[in-house]
KENUVO-75772 format. One record per residue (C-alpha): x, y, z; residue in three letters. Coordinates in Angstrom, 2 decimals. Layout:
REM residues N
NODE       u       v       w res
NODE       X       Y       Z ALA
...
//
This chain:
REM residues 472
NODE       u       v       w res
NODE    6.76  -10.80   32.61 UNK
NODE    6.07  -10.12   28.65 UNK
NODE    9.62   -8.99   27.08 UNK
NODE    9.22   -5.77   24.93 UNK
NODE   11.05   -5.88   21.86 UNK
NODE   13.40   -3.24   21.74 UNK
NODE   12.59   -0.19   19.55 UNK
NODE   16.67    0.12   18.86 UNK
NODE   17.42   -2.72   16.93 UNK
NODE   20.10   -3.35   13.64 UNK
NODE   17.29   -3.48   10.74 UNK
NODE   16.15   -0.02   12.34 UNK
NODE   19.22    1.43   12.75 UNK
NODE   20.44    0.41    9.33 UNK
NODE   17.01    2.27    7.65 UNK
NODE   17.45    5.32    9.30 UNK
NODE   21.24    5.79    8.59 UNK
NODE   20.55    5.14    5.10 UNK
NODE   17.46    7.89    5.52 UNK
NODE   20.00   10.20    6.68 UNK
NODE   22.86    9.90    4.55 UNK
NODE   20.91   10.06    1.10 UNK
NODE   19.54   13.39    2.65 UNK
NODE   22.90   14.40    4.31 UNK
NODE   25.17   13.72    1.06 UNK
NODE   23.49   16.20   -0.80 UNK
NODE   23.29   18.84    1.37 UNK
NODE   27.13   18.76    1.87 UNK
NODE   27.87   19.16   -1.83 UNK
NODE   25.30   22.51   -1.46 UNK
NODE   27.72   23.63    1.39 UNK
NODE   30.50   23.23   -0.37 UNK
NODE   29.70   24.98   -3.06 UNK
NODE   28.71   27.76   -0.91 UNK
NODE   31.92   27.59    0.47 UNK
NODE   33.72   27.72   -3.12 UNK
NODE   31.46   31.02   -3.58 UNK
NODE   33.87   32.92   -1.12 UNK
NODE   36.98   30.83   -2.46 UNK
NODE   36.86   31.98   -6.11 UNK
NODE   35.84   35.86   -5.11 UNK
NODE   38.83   35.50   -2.54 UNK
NODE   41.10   34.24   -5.00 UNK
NODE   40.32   35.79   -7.99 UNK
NODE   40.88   39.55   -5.78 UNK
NODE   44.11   38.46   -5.13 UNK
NODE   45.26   38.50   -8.25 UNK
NODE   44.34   42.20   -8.63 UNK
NODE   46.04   44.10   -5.80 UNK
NODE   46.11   43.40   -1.69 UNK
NODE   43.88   46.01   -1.40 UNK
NODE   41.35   43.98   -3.43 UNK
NODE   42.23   41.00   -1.46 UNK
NODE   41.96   42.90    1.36 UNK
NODE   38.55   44.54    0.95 UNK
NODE   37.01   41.14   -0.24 UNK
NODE   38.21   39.57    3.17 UNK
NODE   36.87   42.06    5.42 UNK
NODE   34.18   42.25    3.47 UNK
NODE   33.42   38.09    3.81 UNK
NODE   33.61   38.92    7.96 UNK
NODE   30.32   40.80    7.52 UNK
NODE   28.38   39.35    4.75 UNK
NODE   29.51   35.40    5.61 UNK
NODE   28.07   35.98    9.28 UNK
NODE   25.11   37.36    8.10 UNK
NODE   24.00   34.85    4.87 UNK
NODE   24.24   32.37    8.06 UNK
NODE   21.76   34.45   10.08 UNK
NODE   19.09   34.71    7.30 UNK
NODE   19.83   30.75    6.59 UNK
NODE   19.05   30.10   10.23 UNK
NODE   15.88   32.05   10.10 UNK
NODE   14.73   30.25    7.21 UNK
NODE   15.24   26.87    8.48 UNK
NODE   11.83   27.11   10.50 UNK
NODE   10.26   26.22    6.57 UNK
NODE   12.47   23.06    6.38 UNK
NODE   11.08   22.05    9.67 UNK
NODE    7.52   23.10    9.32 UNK
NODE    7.73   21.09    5.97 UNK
NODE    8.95   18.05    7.32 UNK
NODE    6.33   18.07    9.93 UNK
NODE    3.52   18.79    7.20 UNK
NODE    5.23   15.56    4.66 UNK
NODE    5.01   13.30    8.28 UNK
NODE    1.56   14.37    8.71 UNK
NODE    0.36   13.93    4.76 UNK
NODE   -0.52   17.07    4.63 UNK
NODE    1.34   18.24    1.21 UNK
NODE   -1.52   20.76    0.51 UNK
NODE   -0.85   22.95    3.23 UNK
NODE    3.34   23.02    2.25 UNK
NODE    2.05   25.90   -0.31 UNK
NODE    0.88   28.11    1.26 UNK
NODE    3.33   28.07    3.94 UNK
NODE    6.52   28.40    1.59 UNK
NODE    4.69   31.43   -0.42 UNK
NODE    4.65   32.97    3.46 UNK
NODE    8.04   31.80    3.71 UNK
NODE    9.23   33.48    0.59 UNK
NODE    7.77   36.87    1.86 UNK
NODE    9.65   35.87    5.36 UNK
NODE   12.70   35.55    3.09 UNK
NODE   12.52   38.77    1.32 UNK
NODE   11.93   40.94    4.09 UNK
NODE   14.49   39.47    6.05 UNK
NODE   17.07   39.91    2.77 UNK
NODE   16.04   43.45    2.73 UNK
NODE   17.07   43.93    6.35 UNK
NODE   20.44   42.02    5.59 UNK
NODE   21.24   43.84    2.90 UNK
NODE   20.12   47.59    4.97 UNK
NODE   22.61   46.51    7.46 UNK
NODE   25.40   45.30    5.10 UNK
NODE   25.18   49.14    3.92 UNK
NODE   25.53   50.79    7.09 UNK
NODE   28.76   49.06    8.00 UNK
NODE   30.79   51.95    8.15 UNK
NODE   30.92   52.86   11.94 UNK
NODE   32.11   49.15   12.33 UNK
NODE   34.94   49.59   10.13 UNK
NODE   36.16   53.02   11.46 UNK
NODE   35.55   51.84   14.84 UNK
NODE   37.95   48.55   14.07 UNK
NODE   40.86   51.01   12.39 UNK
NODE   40.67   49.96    9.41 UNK
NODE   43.15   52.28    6.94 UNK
NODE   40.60   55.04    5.01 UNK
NODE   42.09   53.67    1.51 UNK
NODE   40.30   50.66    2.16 UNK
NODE   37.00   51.37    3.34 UNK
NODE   35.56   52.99    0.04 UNK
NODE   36.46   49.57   -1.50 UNK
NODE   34.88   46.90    1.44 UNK
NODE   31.99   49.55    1.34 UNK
NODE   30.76   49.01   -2.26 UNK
NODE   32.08   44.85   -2.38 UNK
NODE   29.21   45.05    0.27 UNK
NODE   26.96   47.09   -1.16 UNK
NODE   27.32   45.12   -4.59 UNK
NODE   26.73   41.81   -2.87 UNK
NODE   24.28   42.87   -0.82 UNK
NODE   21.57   43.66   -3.48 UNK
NODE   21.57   39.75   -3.55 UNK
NODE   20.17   39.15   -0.33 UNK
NODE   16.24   39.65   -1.15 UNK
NODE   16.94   36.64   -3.98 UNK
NODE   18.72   34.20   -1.25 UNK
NODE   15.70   34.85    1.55 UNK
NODE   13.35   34.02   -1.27 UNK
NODE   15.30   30.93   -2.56 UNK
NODE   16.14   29.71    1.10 UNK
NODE   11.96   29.63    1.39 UNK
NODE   11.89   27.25   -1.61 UNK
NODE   15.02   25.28   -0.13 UNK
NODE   13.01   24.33    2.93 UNK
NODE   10.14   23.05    0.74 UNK
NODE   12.44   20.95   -0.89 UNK
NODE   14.58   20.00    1.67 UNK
NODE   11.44   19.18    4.22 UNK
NODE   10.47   16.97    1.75 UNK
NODE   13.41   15.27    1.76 UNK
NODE   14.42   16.13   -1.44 UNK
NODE   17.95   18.14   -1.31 UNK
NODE   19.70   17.09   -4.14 UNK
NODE   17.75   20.08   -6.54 UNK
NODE   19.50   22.47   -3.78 UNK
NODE   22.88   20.60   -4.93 UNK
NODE   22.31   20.78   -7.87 UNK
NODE   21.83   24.51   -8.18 UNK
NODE   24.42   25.34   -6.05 UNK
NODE   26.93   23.43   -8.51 UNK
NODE   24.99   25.88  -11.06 UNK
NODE   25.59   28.93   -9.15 UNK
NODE   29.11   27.32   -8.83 UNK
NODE   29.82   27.52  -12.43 UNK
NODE   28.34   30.68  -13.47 UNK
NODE   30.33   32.83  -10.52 UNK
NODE   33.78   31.70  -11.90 UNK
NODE   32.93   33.32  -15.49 UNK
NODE   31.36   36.61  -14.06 UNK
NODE   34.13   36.75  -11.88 UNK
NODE   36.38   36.69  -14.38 UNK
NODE   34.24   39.32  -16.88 UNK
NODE   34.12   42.02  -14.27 UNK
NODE   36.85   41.83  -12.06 UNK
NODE   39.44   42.30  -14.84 UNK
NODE   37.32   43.54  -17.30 UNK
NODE   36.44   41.34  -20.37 UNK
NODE   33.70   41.24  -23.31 UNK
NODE   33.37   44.98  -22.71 UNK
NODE   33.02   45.33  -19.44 UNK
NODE   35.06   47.58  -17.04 UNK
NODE   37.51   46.29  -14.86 UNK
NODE   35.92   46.57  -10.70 UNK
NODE   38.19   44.69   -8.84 UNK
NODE   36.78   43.48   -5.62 UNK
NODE   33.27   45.31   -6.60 UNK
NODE   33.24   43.16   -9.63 UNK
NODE   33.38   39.89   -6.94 UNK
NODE   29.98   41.92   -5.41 UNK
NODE   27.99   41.87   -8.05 UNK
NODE   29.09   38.44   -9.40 UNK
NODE   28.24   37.07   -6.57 UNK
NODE   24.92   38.72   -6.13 UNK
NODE   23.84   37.58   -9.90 UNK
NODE   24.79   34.41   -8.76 UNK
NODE   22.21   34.72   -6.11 UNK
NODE   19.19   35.76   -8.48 UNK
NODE   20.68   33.16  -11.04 UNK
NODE   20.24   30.42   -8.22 UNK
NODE   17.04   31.35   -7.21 UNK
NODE   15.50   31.27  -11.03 UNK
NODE   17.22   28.35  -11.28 UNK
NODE   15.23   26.78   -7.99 UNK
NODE   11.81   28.26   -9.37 UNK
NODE   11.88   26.71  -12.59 UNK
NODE   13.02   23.17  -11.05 UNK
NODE   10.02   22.97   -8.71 UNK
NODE    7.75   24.41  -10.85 UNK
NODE    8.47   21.84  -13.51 UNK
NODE    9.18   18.47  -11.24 UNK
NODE    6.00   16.14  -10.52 UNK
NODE    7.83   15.66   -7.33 UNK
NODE    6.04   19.21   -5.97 UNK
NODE    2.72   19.12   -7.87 UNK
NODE    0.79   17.94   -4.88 UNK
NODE    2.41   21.19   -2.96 UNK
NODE    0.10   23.64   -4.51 UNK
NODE    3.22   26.13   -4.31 UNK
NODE    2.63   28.09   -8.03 UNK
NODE   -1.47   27.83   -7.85 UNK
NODE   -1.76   31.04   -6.65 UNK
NODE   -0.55   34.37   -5.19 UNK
NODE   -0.51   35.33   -1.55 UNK
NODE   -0.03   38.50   -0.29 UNK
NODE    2.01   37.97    3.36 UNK
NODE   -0.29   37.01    6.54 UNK
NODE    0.87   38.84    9.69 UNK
NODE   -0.29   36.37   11.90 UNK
NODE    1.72   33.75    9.98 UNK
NODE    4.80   36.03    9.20 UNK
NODE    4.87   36.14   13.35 UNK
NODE    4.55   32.78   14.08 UNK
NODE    7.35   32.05   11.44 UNK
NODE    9.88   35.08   12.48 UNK
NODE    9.25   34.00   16.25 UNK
NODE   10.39   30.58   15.57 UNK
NODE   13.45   31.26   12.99 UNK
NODE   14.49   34.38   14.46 UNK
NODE   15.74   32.74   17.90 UNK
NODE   17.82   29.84   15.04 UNK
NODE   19.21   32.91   13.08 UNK
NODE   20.60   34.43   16.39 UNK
NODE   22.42   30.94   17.71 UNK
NODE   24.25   30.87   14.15 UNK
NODE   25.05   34.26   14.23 UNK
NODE   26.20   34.25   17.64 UNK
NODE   29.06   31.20   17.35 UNK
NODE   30.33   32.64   13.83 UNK
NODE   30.85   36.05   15.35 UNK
NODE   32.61   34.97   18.55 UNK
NODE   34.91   33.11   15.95 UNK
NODE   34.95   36.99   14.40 UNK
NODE   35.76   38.50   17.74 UNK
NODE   38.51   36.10   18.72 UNK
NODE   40.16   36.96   15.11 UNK
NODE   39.83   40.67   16.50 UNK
NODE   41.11   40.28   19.58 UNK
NODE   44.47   38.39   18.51 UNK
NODE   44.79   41.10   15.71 UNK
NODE   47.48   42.56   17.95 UNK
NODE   49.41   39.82   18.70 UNK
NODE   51.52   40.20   15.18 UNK
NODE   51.39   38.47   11.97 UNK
NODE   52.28   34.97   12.82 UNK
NODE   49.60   34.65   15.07 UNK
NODE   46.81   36.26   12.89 UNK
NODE   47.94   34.13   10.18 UNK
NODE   48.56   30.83   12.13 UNK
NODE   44.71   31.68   13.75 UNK
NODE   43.78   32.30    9.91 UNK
NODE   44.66   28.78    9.12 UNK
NODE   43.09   27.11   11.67 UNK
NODE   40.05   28.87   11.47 UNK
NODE   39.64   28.65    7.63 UNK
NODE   40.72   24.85    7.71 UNK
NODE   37.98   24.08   10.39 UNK
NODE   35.21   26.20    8.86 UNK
NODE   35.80   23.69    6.02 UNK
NODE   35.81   20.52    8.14 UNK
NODE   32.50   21.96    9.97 UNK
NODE   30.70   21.63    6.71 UNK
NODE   29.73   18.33    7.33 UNK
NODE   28.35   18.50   11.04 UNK
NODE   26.70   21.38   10.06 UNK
NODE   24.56   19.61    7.02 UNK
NODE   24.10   16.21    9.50 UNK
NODE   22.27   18.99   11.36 UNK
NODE   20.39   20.08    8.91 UNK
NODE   19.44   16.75    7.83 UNK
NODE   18.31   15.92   11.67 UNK
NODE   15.99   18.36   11.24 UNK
NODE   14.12   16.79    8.81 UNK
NODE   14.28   13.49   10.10 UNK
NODE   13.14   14.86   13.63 UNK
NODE   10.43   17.24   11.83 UNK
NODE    9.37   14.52    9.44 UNK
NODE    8.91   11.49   11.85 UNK
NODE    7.34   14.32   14.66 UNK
NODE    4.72   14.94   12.32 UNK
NODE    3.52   11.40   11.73 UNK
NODE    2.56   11.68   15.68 UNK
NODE    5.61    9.69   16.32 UNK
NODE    7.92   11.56   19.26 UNK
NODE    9.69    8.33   19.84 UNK
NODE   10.54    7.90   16.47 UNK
NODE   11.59   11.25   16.30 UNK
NODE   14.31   10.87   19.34 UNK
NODE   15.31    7.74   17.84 UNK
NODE   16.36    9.72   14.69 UNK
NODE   18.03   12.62   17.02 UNK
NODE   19.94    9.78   18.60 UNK
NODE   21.39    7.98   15.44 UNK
NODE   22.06   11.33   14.16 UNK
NODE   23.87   12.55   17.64 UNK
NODE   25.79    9.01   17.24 UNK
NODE   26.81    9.67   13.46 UNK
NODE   28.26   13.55   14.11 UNK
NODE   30.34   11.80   16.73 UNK
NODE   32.22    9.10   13.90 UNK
NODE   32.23   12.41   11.79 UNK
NODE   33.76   13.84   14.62 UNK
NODE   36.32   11.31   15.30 UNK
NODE   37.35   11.25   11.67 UNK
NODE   37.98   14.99   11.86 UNK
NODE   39.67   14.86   14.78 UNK
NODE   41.75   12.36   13.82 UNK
NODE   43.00   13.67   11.01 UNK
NODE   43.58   17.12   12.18 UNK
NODE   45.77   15.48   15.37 UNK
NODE   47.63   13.67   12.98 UNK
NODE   48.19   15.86   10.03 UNK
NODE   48.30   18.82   12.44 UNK
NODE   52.18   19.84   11.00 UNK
NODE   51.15   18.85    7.18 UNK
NODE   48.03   20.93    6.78 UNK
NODE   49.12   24.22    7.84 UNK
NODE   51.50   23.73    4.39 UNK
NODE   48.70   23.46    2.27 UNK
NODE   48.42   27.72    3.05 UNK
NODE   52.07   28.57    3.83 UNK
NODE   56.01   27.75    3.70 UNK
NODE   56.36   30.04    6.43 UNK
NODE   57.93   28.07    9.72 UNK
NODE   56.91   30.05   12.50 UNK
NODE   53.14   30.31   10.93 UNK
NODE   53.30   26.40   10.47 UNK
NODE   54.34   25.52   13.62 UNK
NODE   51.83   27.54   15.65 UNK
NODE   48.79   26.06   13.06 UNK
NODE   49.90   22.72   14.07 UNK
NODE   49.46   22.98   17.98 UNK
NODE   45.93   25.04   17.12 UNK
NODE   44.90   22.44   15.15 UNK
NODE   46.06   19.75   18.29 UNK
NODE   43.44   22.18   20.11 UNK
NODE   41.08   22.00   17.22 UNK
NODE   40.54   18.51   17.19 UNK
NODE   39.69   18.09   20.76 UNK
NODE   36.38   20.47   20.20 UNK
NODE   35.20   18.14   17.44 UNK
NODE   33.25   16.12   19.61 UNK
NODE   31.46   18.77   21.19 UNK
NODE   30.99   20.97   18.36 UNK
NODE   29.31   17.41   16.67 UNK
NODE   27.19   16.93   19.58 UNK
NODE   25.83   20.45   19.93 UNK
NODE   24.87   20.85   16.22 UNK
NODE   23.41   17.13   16.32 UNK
NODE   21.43   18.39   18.99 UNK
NODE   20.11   21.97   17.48 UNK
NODE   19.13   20.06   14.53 UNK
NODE   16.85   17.94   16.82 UNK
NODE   15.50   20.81   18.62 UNK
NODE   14.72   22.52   15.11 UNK
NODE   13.22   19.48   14.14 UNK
NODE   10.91   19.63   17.44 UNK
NODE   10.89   23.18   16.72 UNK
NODE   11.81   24.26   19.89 UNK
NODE   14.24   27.41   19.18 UNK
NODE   14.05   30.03   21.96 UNK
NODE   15.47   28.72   24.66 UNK
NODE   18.33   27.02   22.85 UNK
NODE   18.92   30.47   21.53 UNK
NODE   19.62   31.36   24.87 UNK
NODE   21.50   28.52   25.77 UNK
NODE   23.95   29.12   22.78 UNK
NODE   24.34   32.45   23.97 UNK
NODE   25.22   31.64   27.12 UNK
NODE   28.02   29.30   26.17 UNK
NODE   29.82   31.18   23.52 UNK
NODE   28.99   34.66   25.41 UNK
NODE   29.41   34.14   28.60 UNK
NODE   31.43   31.26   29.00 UNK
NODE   33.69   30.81   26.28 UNK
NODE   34.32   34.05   24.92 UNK
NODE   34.89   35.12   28.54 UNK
NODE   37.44   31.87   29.43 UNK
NODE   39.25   32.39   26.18 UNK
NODE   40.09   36.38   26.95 UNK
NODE   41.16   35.33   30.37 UNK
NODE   43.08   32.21   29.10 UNK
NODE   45.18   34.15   25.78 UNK
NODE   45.32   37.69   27.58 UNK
NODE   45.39   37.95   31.27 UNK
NODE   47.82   36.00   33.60 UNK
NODE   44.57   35.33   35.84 UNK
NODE   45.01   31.32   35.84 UNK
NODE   48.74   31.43   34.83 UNK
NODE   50.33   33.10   32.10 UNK
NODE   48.51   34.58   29.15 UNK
NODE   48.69   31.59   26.46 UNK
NODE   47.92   33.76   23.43 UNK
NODE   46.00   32.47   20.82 UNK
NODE   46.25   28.76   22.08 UNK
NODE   44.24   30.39   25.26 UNK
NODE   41.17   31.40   23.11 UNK
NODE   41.22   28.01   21.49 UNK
NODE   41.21   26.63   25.10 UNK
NODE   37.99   29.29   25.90 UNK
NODE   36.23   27.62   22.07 UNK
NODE   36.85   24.15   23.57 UNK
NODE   35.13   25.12   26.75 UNK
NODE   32.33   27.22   25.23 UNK
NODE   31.49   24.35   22.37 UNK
NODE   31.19   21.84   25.51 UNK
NODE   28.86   23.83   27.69 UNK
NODE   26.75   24.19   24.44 UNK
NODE   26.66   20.97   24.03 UNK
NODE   26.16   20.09   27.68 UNK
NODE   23.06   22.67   27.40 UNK
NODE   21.26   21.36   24.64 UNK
NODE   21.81   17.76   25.09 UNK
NODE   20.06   18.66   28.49 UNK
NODE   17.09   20.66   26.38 UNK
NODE   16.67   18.13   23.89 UNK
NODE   16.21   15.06   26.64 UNK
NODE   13.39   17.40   28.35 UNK
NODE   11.63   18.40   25.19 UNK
NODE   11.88   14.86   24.05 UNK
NODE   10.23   13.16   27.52 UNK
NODE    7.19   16.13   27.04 UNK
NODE    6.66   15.27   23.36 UNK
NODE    6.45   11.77   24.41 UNK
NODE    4.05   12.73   27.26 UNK
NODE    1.71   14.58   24.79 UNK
NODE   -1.26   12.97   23.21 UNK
NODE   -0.74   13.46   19.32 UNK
NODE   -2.62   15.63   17.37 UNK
NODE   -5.88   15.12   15.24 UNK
NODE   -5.06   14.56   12.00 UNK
NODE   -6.71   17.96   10.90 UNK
NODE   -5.07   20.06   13.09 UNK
NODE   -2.60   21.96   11.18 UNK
NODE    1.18   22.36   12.10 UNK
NODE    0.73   26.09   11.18 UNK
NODE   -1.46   29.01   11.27 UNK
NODE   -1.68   30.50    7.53 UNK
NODE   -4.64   31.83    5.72 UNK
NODE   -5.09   30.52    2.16 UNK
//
């Protein structure tokens, strides 16, 4: 019997973690500065009044969950990309990220429509008429900054497709460093201009938005590293055929994000009623972990690529090899986090508040916390893949059904009801995120070991076939 070398040996391994982290790295300093977006509007609103504070929070509930919608749509480009570098086909990346772009805008337009037309949601939650006016025009001045980020999301998945994300770094950093000094002009009113408050933190952050996406533009337009792309050559006016193929595929991505950062949103609005101490020691948490997810969240993104990239070179083993390493690397990320929120669990709640009781609640979430790292690591790991194969509708569904139906459900009857002993509060819902996280990734580990035995069953594809249907 002839012994078959095996396919998972050190020298590979070591190449395709390296692969991964130079595209990973980058993408988490992107994140972050996302992240420090929302950190300098919140803080800089605090300084003005609690009602500025206030409206820029409840604002962040709406527009957060929503930029993370339209970013999930528009990760269909990074993956259709990466499919079209593994096939050497750079010619047709064009024309699909000028469809993408359109994609982007009309999307941005619907984000922004709804961002507008938020009022029922905020009478409906109770929130005091004072503050509404406020929220109401923080969104509306934020929200003329969608169309730009739909547009510049398009480019990002040209870009990042090809490997390439530290230009998205790079102008996030820029974005970075322009918000803090037209945060500062308009919310208290310098070099002329009147003082808005939390509006001023709208509109800062939308120029920030159009300031990124020129930014973007002139980077790729000027780099040698996109010439063979094609992207600035000409002008297309949007296909429908192609704007369906690319909606049908995002759309279902766009729905899984949205769906686990709004349970997070519904849990915060269920415990609203449980006092202070617990909406602040829930606040913590939550915040703290949003932060910590960064990372996960890029390795995903970085899968993708890897899965989408070594997919289109006809390879579907090499493509589950990379969705393996990748599933095995968010599980040391995972262990880190956990570790350090089990064992800091009483020290990092300081970091927000000297308050005891708040303190000593955040510490036993954050014991909770670091239990659903590992299958919060696994079931990103394992989206990315399935983005990568771009296979997105059923995992929609699948996501769904775990944070839906499962979790959401098992956390209400853990924290409120005395149905399996009595209610345990916030700690209960925790207990209901631990369980929904775990059937997600349960589900889509399951998903991504069928999709990956059909890919490998399928003959690959003629090198002219194209990965997508545009006209150009």
């Amino acid at each position: 019997m002839s012994s078959r070398p095996s396919r998972f040996n050190g020298p590979r391994i070591v190449a395709e973690l390296r692969a991964l982290i130079i595209l990973v790295l980058p993408i988490v300093a992107a994140q972050l500065s996302h992240t420090l977006l929302g950190f300098v509007d919140t803080a800089m609103a605090g300084r003005v009044s609690a009602e500025a504070l206030a409206a820029v929070a409840l604002g962040n509930s709406f527009w957060i969950p929503t930029l993370l919608f339209l970013t999930g749509v528009m990760m269909i480009v990074t993956s259709k990309v990466a499919a079209c570098n593994g096939a050497n086909r750079l010619g047709e990346t064009g024309p699909l990220v000028r469809q993408g772009a359109w994609l982007g805008f009309f999307i941005g337009l619907l984000c922004m429509l709804f961002l507008n037309l938020t009022r029922p949601i905020l009478l409906w939650m109770e929130i005091g008429e004072a503050l509404i006016p406020v929220t109401l025009d923080y969104l509306l001045a934020i929200s003329l900054g969608f169309p730009a980020v739909g547009i510049m999301l398009a480019l990002r998945g040209l870009s990042d497709g090809l490997s390439h994300t530290k230009p998205a770094m790079l102008v996030g950093f820029i974005g970075l460093a322009i918000n803090v000094p037209a945060n500062y002009v308009l919310v208290y009113g310098k070099l002329g201009f009147p003082a808005m408050g939390a509006v001023g933190c709208g509109v800062a952050t939308a120029l920030v938005m159009w300031a990124m996406l020129a930014c973007l533009v002139v980077y790729l337009k000027r780099s040698p590293l996109y010439r063979d792309c094609g992207l600035f050559t000409r002008f297309d006016w949007p296909v429908a055929r192609t704007q369906g193929e690319l909606f049908g595929l995002g759309f279902p991505i766009g729905i899984a994000l949205f769906a686990e950062t709004s349970m997070f949103c519904v849990i915060a609005l269920l415990i609203g009623g449980m006092g202070a101490v617990v909406v602040a020691s829930h606040q913590v948490a939550i915040n703290f972990s949003s932060l910590a997810f960064m990372v996960p969240f890029s390795l995903g993104l970085a899968i993708t690529v890897r899965v989408g990239h070594n997919l289109g070179r006809g390879g579907a083993r090499a493509a589950l090899f990379s969705a393996k390493v990748g599933t095995v690397v968010a599980l040391g990320v995972a262990t880190v986090a956990a570790a350090g929120m089990y064992f800091f669990a009483a020290q990092i709640p300081r970091l927000y508040t000297d308050d005891a009781q708040v303190i000593a609640l955040a510490a036993s979430l954050f014991v909770l916390a670091a239990l659903y790292q590992f299958s919060d690591a696994v079931q990103v790991a394992c989206a990315g893949a399935l983005r990568g194969f771009q296979d997105t509708r059923l995992p929609m569904l699948l996501t769904m059904i775990a944070y839906w139906l499962i979790g959401l459900p098992a956390g209400y009857v853990l924290g409120i009801t005395d149905l399996l002993g009595p209610a345990r509060g916030p700690a209960g819902f925790w207990m209901g995120l631990i369980v929904g996280l775990s059937s997600a990734a349960l589900f889509l580990g399951i998903r991504l070991s069928i999709v990956g035995k059909r890919e490998k069953l399928r003959p690959p594809s003629p090198p002219s076939s194209p990965p997508f249907s545009a006209t150009h």
